[in-house]
C-alpha positions, 0 to 999 in steps of 0.5 A: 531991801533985797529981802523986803523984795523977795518977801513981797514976791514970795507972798504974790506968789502964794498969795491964794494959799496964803488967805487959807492959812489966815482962816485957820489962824483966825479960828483956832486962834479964837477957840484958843482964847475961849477954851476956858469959857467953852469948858465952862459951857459943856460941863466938862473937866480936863479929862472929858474935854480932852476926849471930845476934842479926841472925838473931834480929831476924827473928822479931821483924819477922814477930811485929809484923806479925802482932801486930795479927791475934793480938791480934785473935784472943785479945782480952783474953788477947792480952797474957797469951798473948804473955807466956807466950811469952817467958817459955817462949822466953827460957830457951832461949839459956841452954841453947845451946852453939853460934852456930845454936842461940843464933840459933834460941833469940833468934828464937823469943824475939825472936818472942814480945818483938815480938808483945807490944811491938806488943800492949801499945803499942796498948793504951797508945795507945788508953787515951791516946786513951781518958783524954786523958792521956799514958800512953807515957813512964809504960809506958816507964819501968816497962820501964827500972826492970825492965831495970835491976833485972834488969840489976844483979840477973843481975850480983849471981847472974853473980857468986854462979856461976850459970848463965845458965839459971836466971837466965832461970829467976827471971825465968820466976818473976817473970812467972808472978806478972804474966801475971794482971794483963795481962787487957785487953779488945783494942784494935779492929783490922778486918783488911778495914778497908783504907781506913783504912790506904790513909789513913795519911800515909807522911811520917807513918809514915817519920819516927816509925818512923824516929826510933824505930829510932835510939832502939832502935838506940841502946838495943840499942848500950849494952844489948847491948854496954856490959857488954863494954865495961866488961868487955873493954874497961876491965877491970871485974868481971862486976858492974861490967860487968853496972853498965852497962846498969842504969845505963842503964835506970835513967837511962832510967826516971828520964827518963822518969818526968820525960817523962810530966811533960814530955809535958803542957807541951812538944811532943813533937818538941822534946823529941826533938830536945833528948833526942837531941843529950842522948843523943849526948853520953852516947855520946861520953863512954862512947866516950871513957872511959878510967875505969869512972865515966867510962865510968858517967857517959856511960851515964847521960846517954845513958840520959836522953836516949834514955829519952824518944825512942820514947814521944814518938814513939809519942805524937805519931805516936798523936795524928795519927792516928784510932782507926780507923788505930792498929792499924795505925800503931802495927804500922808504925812498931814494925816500922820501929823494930825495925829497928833489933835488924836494924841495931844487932847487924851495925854494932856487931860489924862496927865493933867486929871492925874498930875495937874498941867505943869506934868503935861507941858512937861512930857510933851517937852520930853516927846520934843526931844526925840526929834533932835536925837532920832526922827531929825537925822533919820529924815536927813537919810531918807 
């Protein structure tokens, strides 16, 4: 009962941050479910694919930077101006029919995905800093739950004939009842605040933006790829395919429920390390399968493991650092983490187009590792 309490408290707490990571949930779990039909759409092989999403991650980078000098500029309807944004920008890879015009679609709703991340991160961290309680792996998994509704929801309407467009539409619907909540005074972010951004330890900076890419990297792989896998790959239906990655964010959500528990009893670079080499092996398996529930079960443990990697970075970067510096820090490791939508959609078409997509799985399982065996104990240092 007492952790039923906490949890209710903790999600007042963060309640308008909270409908942030929703949104996102419920639009990238979606793209996730239409990947198949979007690619059919555009004409696009594994390769071409993944570079317009490379094209598209470019928006997201831009929007980070300046997320901190928007969110400075609406105040407490800086979450809500950000969400309408991808509300409006997602349905427009619905409508593309052709790669450049898909590209431009992602990039504008990549831009209003990345602006609002780095927003409601911020928020989340300085309510932590706030309540002395940890808030990260909460957020975290009230996004995989949304991903992996949405997820398992496009599969159900993929299969029931409907269009791409207006599944993005029912999200669009969705939102518009959650933008109200995300009403929240701004975190303060100082533009000619310059000494508290020289002061920023770099080895700080590097190793949690680092680990965060690998999380992200890993995320976008079995997001943006298992359907296929399933599909193509091991022949299953548009559902069973679309079973992937909300599997995924369920396990993901589930996991980081237990991580909000976690975070309060063991430091957060050995969860890391522990989660990652989790998170490995999940991949080897789904490389590996050969049967759709092989194929489930290595997805499922990856999603456990990966679930807690990126909130425990943001944690433990979070607790390094002053109030002063977390605009910016928070700014600097997302957009390092981001990255990862830049090196994640080229590595896994180019892999695939060359090897096919269990090769892929597999060396984002191999990238997996080294965060266990060097950016993990780096961190712990810093």
């Amino acid at each position: 009962m007492g952790f039923l309490k906490d949890l209710h408290q903790d999600l007042r707490a963060s309640r308008a941050p909270a409908a942030g990571f929703v949104t996102i949930g419920l639009f990238w779990g979606s793209f996730a479910g239409l990947v198949p039909d979007l690619k059919a759409a555009i004409g696009a092989s594994d390769g071409v694919f993944g570079l317009a999403m490379f094209f598209a991650a470019l928006g997201t980078l831009a929007a980070m930077w300046l997320a901190p000098r928007i969110d400075s500029k609406l105040g407490a309807r800086a979450m809500q101006g950000a969400a309408l944004c991808v509300a409006l920008a997602f349905l427009l890879p619905g409508l593309a029919t052709t790669p450049v015009w898909f590209a431009l679609a992602m990039l504008l709703a990549s831009s209003g995905s990345g602006a609002l991340d780095v927003i409601m991160n911020t928020r989340v961290s300085g309510i932590e800093s706030d309540t002395k309680r940890s808030l990260m792996n909460l957020n975290h998994a009230l996004f995989s739950f949304a991903y992996a509704g949405a997820a398992l929801s496009t599969g159900l309407f993929r299969e029931a004939g409907l269009a791409p467009f207006y599944v993005f539409l029912i999200m669009n619907l969705c939102v518009f009842f959650l933008i109200p909540m995300m009403f929240h005074k701004a975190v303060g972010f100082d533009e000619s605040d310059t000494s508290a951004s020289m002061k920023v330890r770099t080895g700080l900076v590097f190793f949690g933006g680092t680990i965060i890419l690998i999380a992200f990297m890993s995320e976008q792989a079995t997001e943006a790829w298992s359907a296929l896998h399933l599909e193509r790959g091991l022949g299953g239906s548009a559902a069973q395919g679309a079973l992937g990655p909300a599997i995924l964010g369920l396990t993901m959500g589930v996991g980081r429920m237990s991580g909000q528990f976690i975070a309060a009893h063991v430091r957060e670079t050995i969860v890391l390390q522990i989660a990652a080499v989790v998170a490995a092996i999940g991949l080897f398996i789904a490389a590996a399968a050969e049967s759709l529930t092989i194929a489930y079960i290595g997805f499922a443990i990856l999603g456990v493991g990966v679930s807690v990697m990126a909130p425990m970075a943001y944690s433990a970067v979070g607790k390094r650092v002053s109030n002063q510096q977390r605009a910016v820090v928070i700014t600097r490791i997302s957009v390092i983490g981001y990255t990862g939508f830049f090196v994640g959609p080229p590595l896994m078409g180019g892999l695939s187009e060359m090897f096919g997509l269990a090769t892929s799985f597999t060396a984002i399982a191999v990238i997996l590792l080294l965060v266990s065996a060097v950016l993990a104990p780096g961190l712990r240092k810093q």
